[in-house]
mmCIF file of the N, C-alpha and C atoms, coordinates in Angstrom:
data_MODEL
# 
_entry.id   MODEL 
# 
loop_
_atom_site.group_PDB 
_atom_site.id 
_atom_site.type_symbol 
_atom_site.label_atom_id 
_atom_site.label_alt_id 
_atom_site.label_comp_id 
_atom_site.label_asym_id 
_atom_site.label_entity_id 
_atom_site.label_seq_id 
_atom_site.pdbx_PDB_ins_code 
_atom_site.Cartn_x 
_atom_site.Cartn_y 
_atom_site.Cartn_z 
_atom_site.occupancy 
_atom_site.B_iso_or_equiv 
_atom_site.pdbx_formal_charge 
_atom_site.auth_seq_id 
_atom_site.auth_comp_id 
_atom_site.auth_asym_id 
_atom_site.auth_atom_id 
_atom_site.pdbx_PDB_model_num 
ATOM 1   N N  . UNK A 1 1  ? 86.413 11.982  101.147 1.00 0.00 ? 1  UNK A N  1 
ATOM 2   C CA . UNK A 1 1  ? 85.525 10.984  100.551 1.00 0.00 ? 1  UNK A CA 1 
ATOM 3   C C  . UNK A 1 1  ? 86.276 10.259  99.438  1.00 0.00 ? 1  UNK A C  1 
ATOM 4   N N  . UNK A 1 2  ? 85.880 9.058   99.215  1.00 0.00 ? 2  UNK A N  1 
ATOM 5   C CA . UNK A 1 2  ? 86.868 8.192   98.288  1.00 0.00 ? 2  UNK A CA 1 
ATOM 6   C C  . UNK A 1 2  ? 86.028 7.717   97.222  1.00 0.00 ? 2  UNK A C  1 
ATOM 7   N N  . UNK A 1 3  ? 86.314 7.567   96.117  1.00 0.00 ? 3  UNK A N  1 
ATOM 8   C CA . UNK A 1 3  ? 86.124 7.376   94.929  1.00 0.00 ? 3  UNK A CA 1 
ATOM 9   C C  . UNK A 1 3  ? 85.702 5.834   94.385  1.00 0.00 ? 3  UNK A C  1 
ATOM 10  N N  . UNK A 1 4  ? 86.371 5.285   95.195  1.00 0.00 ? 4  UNK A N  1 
ATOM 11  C CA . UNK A 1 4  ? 86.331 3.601   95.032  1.00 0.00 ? 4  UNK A CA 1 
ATOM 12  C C  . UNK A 1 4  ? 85.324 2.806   96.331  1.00 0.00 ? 4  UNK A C  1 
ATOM 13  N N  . UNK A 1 5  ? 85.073 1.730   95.937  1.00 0.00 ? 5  UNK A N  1 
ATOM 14  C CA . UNK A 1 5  ? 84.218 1.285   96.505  1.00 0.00 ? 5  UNK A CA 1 
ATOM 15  C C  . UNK A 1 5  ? 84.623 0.000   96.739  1.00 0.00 ? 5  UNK A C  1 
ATOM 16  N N  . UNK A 1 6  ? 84.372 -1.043  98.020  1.00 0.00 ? 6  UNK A N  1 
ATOM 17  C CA . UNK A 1 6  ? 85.125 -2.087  98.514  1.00 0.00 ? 6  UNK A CA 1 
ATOM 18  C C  . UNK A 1 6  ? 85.571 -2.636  97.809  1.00 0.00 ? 6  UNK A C  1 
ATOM 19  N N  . UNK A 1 7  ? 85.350 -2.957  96.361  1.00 0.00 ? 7  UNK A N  1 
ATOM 20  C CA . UNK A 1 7  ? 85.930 -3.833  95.821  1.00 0.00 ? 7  UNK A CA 1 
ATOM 21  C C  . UNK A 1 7  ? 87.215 -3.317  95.026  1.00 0.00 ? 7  UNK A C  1 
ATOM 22  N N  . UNK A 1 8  ? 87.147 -2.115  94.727  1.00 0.00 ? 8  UNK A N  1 
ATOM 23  C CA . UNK A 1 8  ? 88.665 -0.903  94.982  1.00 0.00 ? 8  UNK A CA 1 
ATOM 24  C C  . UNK A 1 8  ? 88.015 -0.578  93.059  1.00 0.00 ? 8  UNK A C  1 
ATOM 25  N N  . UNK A 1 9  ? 86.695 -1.032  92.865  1.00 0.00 ? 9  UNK A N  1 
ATOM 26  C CA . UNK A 1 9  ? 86.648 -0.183  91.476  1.00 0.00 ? 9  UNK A CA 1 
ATOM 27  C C  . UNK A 1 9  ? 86.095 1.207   91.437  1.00 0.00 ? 9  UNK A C  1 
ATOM 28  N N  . UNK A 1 10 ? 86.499 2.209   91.028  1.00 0.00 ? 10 UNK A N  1 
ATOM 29  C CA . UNK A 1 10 ? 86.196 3.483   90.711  1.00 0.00 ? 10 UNK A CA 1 
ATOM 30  C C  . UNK A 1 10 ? 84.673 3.621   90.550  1.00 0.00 ? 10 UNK A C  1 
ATOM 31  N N  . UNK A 1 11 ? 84.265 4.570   90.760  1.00 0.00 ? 11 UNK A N  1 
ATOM 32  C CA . UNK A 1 11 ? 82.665 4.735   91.212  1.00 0.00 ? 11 UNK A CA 1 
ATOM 33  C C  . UNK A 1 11 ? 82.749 5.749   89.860  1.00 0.00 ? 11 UNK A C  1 
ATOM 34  N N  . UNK A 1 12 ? 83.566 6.311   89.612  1.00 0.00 ? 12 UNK A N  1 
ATOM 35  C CA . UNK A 1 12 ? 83.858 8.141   89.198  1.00 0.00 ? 12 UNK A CA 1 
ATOM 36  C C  . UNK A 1 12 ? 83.862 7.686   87.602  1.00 0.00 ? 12 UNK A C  1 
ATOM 37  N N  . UNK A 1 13 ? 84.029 6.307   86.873  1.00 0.00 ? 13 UNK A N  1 
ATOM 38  C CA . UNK A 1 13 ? 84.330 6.365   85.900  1.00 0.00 ? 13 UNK A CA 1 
ATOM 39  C C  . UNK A 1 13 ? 83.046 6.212   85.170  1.00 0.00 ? 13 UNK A C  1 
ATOM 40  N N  . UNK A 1 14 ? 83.312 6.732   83.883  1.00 0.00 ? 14 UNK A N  1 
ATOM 41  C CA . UNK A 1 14 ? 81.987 7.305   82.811  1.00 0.00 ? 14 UNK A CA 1 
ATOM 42  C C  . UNK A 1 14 ? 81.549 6.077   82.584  1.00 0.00 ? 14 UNK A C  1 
ATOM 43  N N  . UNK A 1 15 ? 79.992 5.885   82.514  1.00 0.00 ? 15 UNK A N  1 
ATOM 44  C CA . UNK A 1 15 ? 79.528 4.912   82.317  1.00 0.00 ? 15 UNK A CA 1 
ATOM 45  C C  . UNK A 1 15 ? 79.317 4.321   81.154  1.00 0.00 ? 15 UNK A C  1 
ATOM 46  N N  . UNK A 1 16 ? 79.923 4.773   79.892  1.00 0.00 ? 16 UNK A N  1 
ATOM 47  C CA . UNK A 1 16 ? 80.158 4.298   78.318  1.00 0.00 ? 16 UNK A CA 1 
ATOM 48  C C  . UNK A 1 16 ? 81.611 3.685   78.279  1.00 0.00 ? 16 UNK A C  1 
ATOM 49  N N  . UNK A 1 17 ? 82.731 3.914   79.576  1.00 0.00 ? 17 UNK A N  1 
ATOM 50  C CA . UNK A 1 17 ? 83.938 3.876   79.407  1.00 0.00 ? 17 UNK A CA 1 
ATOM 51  C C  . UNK A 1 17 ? 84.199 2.446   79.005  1.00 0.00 ? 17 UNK A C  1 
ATOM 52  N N  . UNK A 1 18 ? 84.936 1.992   78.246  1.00 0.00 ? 18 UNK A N  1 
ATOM 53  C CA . UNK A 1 18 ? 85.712 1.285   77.713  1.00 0.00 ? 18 UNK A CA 1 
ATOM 54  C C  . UNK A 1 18 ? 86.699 0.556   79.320  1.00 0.00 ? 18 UNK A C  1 
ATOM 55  N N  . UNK A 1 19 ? 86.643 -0.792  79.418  1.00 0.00 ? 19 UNK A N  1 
ATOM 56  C CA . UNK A 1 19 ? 87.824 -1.296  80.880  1.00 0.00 ? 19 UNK A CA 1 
ATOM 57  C C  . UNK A 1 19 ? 88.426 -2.624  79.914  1.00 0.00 ? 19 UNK A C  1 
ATOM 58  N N  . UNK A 1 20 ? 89.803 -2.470  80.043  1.00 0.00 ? 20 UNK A N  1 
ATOM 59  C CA . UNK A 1 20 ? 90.680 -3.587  79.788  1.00 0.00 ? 20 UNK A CA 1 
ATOM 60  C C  . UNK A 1 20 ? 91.630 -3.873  80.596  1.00 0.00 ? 20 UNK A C  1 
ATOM 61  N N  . UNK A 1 21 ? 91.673 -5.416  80.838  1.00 0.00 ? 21 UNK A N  1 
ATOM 62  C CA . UNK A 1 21 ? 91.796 -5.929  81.970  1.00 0.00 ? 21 UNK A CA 1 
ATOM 63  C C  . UNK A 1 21 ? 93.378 -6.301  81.730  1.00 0.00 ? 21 UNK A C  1 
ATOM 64  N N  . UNK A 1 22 ? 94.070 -6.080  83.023  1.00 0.00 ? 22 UNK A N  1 
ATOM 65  C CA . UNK A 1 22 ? 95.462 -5.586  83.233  1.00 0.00 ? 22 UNK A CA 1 
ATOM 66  C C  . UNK A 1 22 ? 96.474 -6.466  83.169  1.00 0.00 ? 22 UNK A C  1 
ATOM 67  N N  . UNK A 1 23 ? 95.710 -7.878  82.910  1.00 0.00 ? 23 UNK A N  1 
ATOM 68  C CA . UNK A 1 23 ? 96.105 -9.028  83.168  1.00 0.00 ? 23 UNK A CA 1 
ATOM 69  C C  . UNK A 1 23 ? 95.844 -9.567  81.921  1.00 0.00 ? 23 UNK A C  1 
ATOM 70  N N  . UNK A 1 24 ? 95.546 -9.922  80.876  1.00 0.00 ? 24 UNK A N  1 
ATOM 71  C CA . UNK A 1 24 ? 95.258 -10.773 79.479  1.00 0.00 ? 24 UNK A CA 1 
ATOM 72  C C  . UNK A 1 24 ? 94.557 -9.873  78.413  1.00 0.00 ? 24 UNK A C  1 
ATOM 73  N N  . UNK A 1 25 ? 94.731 -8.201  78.711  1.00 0.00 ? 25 UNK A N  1 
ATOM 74  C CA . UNK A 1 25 ? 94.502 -7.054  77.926  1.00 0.00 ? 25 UNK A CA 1 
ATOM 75  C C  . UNK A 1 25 ? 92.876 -7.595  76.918  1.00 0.00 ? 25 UNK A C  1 
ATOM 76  N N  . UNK A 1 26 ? 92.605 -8.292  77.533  1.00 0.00 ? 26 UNK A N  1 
ATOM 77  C CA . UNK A 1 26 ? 90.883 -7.801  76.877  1.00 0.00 ? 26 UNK A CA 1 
ATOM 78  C C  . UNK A 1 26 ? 89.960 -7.244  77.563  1.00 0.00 ? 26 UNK A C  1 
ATOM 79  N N  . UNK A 1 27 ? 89.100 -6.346  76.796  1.00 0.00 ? 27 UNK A N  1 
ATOM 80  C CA . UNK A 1 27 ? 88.425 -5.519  77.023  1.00 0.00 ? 27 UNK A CA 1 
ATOM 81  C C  . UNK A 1 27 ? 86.648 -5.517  77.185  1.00 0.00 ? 27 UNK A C  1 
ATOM 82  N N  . UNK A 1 28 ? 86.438 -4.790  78.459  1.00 0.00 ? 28 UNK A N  1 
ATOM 83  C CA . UNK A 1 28 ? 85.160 -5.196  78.489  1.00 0.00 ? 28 UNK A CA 1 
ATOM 84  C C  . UNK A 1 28 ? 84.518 -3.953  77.881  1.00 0.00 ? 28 UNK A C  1 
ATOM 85  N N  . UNK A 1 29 ? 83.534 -4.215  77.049  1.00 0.00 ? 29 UNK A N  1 
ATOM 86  C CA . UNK A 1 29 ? 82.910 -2.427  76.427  1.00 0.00 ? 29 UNK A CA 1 
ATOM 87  C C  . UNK A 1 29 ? 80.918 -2.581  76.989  1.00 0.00 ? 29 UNK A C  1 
ATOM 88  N N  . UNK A 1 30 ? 80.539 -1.718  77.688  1.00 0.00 ? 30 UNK A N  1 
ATOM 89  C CA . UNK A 1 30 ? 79.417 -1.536  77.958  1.00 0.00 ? 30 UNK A CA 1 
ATOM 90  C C  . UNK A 1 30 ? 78.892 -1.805  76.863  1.00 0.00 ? 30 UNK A C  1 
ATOM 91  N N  . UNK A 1 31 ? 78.551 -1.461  75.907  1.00 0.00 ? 31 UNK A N  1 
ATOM 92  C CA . UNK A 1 31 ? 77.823 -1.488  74.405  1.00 0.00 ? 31 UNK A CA 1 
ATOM 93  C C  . UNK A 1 31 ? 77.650 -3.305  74.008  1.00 0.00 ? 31 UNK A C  1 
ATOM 94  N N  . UNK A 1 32 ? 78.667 -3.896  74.386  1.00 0.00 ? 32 UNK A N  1 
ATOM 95  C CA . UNK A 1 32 ? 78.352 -4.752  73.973  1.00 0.00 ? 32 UNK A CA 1 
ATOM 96  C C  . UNK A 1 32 ? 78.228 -6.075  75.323  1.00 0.00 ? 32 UNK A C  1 
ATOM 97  N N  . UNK A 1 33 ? 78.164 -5.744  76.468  1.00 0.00 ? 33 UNK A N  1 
ATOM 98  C CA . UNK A 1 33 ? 78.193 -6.453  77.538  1.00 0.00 ? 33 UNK A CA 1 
ATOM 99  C C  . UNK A 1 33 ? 79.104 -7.773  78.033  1.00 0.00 ? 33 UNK A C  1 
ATOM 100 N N  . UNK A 1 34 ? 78.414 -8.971  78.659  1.00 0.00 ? 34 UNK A N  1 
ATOM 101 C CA . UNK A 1 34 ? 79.461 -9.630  78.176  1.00 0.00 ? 34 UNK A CA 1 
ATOM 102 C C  . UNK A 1 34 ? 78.470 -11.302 78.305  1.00 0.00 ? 34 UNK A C  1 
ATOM 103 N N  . UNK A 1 35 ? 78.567 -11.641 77.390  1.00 0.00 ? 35 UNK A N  1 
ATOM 104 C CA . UNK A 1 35 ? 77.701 -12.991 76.719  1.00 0.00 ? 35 UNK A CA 1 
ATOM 105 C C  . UNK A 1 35 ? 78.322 -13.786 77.419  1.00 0.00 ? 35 UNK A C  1 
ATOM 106 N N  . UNK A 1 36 ? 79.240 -14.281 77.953  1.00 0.00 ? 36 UNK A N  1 
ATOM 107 C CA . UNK A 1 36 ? 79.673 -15.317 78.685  1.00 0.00 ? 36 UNK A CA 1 
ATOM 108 C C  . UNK A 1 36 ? 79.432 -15.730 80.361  1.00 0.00 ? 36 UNK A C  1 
ATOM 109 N N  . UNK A 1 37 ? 78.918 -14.464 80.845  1.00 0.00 ? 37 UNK A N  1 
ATOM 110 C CA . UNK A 1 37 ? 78.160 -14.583 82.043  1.00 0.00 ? 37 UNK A CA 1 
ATOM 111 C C  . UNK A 1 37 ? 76.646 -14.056 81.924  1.00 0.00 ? 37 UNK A C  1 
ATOM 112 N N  . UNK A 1 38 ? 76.112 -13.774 80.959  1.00 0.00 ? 38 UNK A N  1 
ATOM 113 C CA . UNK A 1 38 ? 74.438 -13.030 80.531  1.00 0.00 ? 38 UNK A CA 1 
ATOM 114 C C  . UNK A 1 38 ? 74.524 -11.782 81.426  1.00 0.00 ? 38 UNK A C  1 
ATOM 115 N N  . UNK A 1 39 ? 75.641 -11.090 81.301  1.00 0.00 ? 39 UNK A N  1 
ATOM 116 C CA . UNK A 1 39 ? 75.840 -9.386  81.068  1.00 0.00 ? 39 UNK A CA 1 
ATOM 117 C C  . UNK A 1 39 ? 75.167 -8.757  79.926  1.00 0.00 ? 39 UNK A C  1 
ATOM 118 N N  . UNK A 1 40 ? 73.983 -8.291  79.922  1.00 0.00 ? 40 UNK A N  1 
ATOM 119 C CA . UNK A 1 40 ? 73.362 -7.548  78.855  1.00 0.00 ? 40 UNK A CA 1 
ATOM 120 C C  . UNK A 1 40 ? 74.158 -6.213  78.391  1.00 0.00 ? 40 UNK A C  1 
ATOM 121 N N  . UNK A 1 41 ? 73.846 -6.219  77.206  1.00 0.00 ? 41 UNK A N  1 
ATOM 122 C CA . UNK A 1 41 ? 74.572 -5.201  76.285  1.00 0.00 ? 41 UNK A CA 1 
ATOM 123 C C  . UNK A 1 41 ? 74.118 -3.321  77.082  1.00 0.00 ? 41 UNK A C  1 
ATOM 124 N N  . UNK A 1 42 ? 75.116 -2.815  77.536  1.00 0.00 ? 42 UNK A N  1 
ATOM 125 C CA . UNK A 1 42 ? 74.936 -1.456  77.942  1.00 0.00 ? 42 UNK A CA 1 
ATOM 126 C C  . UNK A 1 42 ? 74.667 -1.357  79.306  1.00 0.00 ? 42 UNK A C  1 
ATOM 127 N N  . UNK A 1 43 ? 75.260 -2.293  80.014  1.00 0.00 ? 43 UNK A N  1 
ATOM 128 C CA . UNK A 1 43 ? 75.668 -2.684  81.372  1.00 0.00 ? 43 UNK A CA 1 
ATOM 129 C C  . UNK A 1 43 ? 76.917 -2.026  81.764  1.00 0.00 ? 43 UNK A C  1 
ATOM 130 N N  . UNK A 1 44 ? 77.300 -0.860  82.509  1.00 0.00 ? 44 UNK A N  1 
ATOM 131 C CA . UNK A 1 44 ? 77.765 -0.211  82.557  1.00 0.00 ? 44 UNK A CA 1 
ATOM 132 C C  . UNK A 1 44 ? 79.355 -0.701  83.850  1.00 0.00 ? 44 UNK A C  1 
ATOM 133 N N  . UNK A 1 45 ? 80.719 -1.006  83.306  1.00 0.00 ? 45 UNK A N  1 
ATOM 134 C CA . UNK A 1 45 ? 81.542 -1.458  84.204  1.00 0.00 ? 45 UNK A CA 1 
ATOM 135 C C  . UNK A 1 45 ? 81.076 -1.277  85.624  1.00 0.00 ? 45 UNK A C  1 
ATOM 136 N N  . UNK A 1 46 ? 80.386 -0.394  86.150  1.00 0.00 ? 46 UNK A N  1 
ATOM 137 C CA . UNK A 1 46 ? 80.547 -0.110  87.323  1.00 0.00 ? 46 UNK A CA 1 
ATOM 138 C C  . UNK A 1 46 ? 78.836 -0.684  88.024  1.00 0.00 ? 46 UNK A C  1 
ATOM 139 N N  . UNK A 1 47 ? 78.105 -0.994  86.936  1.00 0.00 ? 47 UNK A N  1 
ATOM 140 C CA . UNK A 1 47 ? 77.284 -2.075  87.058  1.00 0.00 ? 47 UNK A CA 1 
ATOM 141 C C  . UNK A 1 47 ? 77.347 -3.320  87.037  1.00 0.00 ? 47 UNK A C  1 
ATOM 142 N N  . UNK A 1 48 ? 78.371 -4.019  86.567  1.00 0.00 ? 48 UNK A N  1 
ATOM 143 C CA . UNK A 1 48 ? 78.601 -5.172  87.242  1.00 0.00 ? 48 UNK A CA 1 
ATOM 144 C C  . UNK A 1 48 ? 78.531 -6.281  88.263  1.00 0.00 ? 48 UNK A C  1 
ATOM 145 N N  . UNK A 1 49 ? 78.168 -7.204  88.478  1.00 0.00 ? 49 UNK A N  1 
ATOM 146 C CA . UNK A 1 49 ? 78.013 -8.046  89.561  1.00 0.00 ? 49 UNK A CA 1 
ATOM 147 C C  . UNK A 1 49 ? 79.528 -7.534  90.313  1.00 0.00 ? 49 UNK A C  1 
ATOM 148 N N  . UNK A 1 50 ? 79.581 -7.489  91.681  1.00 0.00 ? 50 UNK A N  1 
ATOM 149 C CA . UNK A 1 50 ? 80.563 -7.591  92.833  1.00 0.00 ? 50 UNK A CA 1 
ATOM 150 C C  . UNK A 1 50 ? 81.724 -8.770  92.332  1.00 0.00 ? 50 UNK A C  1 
ATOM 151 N N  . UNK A 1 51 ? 80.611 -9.803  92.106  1.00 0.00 ? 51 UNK A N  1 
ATOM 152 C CA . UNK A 1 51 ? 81.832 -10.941 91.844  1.00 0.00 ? 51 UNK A CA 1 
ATOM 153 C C  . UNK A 1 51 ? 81.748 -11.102 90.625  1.00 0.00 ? 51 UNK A C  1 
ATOM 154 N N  . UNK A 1 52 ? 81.571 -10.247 89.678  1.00 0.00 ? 52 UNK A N  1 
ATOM 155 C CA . UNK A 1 52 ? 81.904 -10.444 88.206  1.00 0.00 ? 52 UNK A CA 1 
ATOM 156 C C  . UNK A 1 52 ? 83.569 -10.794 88.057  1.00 0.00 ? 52 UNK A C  1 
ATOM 157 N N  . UNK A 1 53 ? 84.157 -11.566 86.895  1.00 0.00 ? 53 UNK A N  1 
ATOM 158 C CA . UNK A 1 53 ? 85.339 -12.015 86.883  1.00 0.00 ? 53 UNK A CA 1 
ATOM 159 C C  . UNK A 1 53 ? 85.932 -11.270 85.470  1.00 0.00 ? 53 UNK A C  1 
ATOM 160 N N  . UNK A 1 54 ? 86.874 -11.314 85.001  1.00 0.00 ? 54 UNK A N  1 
ATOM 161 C CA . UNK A 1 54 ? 87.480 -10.971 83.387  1.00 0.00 ? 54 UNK A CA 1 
ATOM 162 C C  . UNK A 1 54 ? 87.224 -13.157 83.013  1.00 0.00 ? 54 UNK A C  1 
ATOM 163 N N  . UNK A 1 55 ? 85.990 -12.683 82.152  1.00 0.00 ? 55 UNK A N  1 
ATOM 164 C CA . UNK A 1 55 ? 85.950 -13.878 80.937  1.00 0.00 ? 55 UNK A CA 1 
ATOM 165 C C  . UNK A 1 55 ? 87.072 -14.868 80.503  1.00 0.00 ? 55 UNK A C  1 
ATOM 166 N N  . UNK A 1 56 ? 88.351 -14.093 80.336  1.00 0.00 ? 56 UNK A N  1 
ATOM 167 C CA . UNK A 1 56 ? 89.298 -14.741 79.779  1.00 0.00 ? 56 UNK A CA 1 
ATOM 168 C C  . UNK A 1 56 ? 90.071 -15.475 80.597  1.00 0.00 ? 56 UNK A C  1 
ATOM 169 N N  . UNK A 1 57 ? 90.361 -14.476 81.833  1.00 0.00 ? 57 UNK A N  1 
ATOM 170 C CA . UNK A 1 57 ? 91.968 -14.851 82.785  1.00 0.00 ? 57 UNK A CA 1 
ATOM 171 C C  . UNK A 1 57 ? 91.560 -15.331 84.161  1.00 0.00 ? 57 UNK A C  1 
ATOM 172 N N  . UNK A 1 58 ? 90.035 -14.537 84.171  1.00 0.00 ? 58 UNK A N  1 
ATOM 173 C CA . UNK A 1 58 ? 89.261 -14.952 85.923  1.00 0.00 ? 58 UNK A CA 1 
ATOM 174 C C  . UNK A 1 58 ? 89.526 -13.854 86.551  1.00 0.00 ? 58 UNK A C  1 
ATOM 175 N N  . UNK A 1 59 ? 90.431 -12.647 86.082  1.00 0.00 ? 59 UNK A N  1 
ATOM 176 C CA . UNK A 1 59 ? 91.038 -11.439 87.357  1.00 0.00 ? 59 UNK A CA 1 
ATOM 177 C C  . UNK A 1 59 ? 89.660 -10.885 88.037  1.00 0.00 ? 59 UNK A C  1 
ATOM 178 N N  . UNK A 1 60 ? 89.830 -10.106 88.997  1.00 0.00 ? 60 UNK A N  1 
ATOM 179 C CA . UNK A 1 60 ? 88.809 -9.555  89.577  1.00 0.00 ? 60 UNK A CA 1 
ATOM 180 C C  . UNK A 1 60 ? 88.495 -8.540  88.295  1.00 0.00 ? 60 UNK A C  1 
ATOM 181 N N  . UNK A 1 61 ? 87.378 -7.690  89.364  1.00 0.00 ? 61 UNK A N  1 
ATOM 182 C CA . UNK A 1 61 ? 87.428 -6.130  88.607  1.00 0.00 ? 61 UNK A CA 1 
ATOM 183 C C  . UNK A 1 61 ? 88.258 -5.366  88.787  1.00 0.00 ? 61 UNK A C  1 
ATOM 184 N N  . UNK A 1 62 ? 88.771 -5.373  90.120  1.00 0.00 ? 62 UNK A N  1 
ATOM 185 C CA . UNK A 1 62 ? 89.914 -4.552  90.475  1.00 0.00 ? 62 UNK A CA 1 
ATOM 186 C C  . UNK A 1 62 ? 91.094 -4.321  89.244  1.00 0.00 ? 62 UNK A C  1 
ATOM 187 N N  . UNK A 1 63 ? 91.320 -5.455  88.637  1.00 0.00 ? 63 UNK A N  1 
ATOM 188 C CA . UNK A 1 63 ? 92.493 -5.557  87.681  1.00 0.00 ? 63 UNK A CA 1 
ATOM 189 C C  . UNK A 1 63 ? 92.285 -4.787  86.288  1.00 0.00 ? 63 UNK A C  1 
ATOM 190 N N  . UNK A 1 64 ? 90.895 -4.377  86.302  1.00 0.00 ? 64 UNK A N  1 
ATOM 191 C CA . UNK A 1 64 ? 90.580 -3.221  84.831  1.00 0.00 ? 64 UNK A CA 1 
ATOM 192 C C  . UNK A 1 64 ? 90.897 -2.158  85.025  1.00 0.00 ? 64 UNK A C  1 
ATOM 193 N N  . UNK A 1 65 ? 91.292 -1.474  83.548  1.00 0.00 ? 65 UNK A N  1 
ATOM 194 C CA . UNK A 1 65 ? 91.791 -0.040  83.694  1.00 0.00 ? 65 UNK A CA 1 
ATOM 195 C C  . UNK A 1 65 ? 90.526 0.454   82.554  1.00 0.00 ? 65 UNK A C  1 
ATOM 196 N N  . UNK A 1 66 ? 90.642 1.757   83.005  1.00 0.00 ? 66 UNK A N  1 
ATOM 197 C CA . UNK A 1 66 ? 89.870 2.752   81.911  1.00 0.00 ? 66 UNK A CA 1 
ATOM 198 C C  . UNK A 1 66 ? 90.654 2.672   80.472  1.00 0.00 ? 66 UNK A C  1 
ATOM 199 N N  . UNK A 1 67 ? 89.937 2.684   79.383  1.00 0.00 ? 67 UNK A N  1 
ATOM 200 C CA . UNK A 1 67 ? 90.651 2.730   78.199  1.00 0.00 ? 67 UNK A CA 1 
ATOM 201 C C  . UNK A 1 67 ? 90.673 4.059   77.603  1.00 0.00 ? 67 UNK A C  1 
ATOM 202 N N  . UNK A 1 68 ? 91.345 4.852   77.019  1.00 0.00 ? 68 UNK A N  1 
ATOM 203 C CA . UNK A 1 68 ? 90.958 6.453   77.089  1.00 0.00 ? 68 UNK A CA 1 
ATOM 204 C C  . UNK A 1 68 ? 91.108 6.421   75.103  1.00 0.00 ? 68 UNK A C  1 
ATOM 205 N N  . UNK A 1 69 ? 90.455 6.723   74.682  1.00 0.00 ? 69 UNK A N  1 
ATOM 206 C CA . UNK A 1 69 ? 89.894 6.644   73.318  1.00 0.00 ? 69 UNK A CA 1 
ATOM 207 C C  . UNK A 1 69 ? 90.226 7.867   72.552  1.00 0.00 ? 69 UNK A C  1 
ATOM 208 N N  . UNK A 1 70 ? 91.457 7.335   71.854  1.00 0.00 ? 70 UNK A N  1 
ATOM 209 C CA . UNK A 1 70 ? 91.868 8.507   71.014  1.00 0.00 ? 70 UNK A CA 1 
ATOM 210 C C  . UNK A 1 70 ? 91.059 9.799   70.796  1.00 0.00 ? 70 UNK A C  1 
ATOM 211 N N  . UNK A 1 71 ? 91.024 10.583  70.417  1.00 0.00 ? 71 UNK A N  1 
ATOM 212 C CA . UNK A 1 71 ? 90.310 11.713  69.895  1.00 0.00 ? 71 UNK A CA 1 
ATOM 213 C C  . UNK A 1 71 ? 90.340 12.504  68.332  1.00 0.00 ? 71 UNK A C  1 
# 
């Protein structure tokens, strides 16, 4: 069984996680959603529209990585 889902984003990742995009390194954070497409705040990466884009550069979703948060 596979982890990812057609659009090749991770199903498995925590839904508070932090994704910055691999291509123009900004970051999308659930907590604060994303105002430029009316992504409400605590919209979880993997809740996303299918054809959601990165705000800045246009990349897919595919192109986000998990951000792993010091400790």
């Amino acid at each position: 069984m596979t982890s990812f889902e057609n659009s090749g984003v991770r199903k498995d990742i925590a839904g508070g996680a932090r994704m910055e995009c691999g291509i123009c390194w900004i970051v999308y954070d659930p907590a604060d959603g994303d105002e430029a497409t009316q992504i409400a705040a605590g919209t979880p990466f993997a809740g996303l529209p299918e054809n959601w884009r990165c705000p800045n550069c246009d990349a897919p979703k595919s192109k986000f990585m998990a951000i792993e948060d010091d400790v």
